[in-house]
C-alpha positions in Angstrom: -4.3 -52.1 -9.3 -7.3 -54.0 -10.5 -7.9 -57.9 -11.1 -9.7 -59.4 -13.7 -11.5 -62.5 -13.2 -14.5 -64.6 -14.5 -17.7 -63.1 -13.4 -20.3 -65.0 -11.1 -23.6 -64.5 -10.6 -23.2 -62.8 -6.8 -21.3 -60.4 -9.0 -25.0 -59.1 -10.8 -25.6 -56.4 -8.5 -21.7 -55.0 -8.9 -22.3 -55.0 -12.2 -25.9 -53.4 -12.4 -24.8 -50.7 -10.0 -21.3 -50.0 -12.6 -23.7 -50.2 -16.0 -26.3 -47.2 -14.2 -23.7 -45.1 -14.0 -22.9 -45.7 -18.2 -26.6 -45.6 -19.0 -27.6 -43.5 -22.2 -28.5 -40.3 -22.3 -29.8 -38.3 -24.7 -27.2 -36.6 -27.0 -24.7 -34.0 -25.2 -24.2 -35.7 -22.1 -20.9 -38.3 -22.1 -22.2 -40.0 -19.2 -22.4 -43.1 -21.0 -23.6 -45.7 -23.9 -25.2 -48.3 -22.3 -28.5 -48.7 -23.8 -29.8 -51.9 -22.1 -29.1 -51.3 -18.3 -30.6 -54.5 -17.3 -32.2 -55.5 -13.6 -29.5 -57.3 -10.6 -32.0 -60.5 -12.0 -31.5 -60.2 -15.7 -27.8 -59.8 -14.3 -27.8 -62.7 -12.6 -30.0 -65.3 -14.8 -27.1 -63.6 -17.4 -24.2 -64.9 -15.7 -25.6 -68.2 -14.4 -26.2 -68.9 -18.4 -23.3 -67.4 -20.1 -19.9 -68.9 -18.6 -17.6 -66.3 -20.6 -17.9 -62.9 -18.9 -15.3 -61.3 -16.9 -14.9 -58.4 -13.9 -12.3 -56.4 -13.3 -12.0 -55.7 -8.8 -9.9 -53.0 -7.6 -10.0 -53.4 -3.5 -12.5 -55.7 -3.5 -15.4 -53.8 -5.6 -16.2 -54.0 -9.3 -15.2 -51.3 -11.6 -15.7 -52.7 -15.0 -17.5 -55.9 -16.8 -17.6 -57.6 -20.2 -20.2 -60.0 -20.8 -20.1 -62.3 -23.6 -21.5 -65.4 -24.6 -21.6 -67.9 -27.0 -24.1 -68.7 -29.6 -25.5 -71.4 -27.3 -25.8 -69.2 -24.8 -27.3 -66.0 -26.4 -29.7 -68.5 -28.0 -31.0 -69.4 -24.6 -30.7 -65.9 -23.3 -32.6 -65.0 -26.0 -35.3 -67.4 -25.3 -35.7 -66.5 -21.7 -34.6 -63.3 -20.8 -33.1 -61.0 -23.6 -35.1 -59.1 -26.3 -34.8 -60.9 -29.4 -34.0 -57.4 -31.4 -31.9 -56.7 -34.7 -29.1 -57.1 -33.3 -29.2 -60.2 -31.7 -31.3 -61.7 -34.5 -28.3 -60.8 -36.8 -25.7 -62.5 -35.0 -28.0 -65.8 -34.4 -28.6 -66.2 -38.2 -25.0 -66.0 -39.1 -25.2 -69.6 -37.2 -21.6 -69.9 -37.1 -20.2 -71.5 -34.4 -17.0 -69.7 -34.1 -18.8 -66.6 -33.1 -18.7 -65.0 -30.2 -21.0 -61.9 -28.9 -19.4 -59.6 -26.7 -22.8 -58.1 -25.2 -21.8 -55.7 -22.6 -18.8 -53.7 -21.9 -18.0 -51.2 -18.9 -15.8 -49.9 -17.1 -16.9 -47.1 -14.0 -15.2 -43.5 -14.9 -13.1 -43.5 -12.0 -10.8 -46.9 -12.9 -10.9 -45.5 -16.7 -7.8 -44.8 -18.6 -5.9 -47.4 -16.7 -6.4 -50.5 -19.2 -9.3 -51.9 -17.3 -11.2 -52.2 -21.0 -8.3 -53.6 -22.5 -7.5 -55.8 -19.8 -11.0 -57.1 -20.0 -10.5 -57.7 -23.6 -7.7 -59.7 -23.3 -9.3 -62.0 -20.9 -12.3 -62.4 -23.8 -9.5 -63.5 -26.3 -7.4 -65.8 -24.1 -10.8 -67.3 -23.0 -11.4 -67.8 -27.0 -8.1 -68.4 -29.0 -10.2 -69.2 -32.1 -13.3 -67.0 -32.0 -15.0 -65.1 -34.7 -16.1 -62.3 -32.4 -18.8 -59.4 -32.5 -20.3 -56.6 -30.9 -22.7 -53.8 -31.3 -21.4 -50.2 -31.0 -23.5 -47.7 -31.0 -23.3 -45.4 -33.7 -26.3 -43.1 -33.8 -27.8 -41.1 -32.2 -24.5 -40.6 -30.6 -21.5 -42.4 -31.7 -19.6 -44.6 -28.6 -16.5 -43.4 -29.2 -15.0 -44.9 -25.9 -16.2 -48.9 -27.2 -15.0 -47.4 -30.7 -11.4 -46.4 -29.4 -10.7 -50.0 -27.7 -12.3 -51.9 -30.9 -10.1 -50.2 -33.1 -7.2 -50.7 -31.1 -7.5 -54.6 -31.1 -7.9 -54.6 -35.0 -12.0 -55.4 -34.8 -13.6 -53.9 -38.3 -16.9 -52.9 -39.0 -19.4 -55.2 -40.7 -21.8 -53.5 -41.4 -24.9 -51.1 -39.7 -28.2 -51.7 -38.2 -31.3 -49.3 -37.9 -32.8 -50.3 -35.0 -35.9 -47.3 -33.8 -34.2 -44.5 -32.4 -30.3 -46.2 -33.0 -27.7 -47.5 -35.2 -25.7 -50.0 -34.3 -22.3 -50.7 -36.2 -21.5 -54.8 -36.3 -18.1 -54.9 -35.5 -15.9 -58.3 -35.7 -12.7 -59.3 -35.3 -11.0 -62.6 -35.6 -8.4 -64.5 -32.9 
């Protein structure tokens, strides 16, 4: 049985080592979607700014994450630490503050299937009973059916897409 709880910044190095084993690869392999595997600093400098992100523990050791911030806080993530790309520059300029960017989901293959993404999920709503919520997904070159699945199941609708090089990313939102 896992636990979810809010993440800490001791937890960057749990979450690093879960996110390699989702990194993207090229077409054909289902290993994973994660574009942006990030360093155990970027982790860390992540979590000490953004207050809003969760892990689930099974015995003691992370097997999934959900970062999310708030506009605040991707603002100064974005400043400091974070690529200010299409994506990010999209949800800034909607400059609503109801919104809330779920950055980073994942969830290690072994404790898959077992609700851990939901789970996850429904810590980010509880956490936010009147957000305006959005995430990237990617859609192309391969489309992340796994992020897809667990958006559609919580009623979060496509916004629209955005080129970005090599990817397209489908704007999803959804609305507590």
């Amino acid at each position: 049985m896992f636990l979810v709880r809010r993440a800490v910044p001791e937890d960057a190095c749990a979450i690093r080592r879960v996110a390699e084993t989702l990194k993207y690869e090229p077409p054909g392999s289902e290993k994973g979607f994660l574009v942006h595997v990030r360093s155990d600093e970027v982790y860390r400098v992540i979590l000490e700014i953004s207050k809003h992100s969760f892990v689930a523990e099974e015995d003691g050791q992370v097997v999934g994450f959900l970062l999310v911030h708030t506009l605040n806080e991707l603002e100064a993530l974005a400043s400091r630490i974070l690529e200010k790309d299409q994506v990010i520059r999209y949800v800034l300029e909607l400059g609503d503050g109801t919104v809330v960017y779920a950055d980073q989901i994942g969830v290690s293959l072994d404790a898959r299937s077992r609700g851990t993404g939901q789970a996850l999920a429904e810590a980010m709503g509880k956490e936010h009973p009147k957000a305006h919520f959005m995430a990237a997904i990617m859609h192309r070159p391969a489309k992340n059916g796994v992020s897809l699945r667990l958006a559609m199941r919580n009623g979060w609708t496509l916004r629209t897409e955005i080129p970005e090089n090599e990817f397209v990313w489908g704007i999803y939102e959804h609305r507590n």
